[in-house]
C-alpha positions in Angstrom: -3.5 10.3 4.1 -5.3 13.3 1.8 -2.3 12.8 -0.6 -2.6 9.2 -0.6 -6.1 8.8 -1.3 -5.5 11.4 -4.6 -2.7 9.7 -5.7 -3.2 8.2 -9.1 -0.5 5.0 -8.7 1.0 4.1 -5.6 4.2 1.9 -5.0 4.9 -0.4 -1.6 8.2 -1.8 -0.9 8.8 -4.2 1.8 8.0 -6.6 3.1 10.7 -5.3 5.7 13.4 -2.8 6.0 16.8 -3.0 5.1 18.4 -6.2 4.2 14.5 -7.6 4.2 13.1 -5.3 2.5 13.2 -3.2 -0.8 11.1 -5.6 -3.1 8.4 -4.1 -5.2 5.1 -5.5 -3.4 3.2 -3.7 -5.5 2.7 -1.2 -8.0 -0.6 0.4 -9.0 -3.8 2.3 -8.0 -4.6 2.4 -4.4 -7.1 -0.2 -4.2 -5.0 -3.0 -6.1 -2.9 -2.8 -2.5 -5.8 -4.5 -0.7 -5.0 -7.7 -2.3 -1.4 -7.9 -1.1 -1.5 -9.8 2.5 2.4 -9.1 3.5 2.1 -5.6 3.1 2.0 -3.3 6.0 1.0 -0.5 3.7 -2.2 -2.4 3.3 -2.7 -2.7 7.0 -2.5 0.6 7.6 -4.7 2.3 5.1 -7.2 -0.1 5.6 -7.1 0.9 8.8 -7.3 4.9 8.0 -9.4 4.9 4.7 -12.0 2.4 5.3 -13.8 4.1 2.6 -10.7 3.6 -0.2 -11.4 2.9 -3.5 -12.6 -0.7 -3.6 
């Protein structure tokens, strides 16, 4: 999570795997991600950087 919380732009694909998956759900710095509600990216770092950028 240390190299996630430095990084300067992130990308999540999803919303799946596979044949579901590989969309761009977002692209940008981290804390844009929080706005994205089908993202399990966003699930999880909200869960293990409550204190991400905002």
């Amino acid at each position: 999570m240390e190299l996630v919380k430095c990084a300067d732009y992130i990308i999540d694909l999803g919303p799946h795997g596979g044949d579901r998956g590989g969309e761009v759900l977002y692209q940008g710095p981290l804390g844009g991600i929080r706005k994205i509600e089908n993202s399990a990216t966003s699930t999880v770092l909200s869960k293990k950087l409550p204190e991400w950028e905002k």
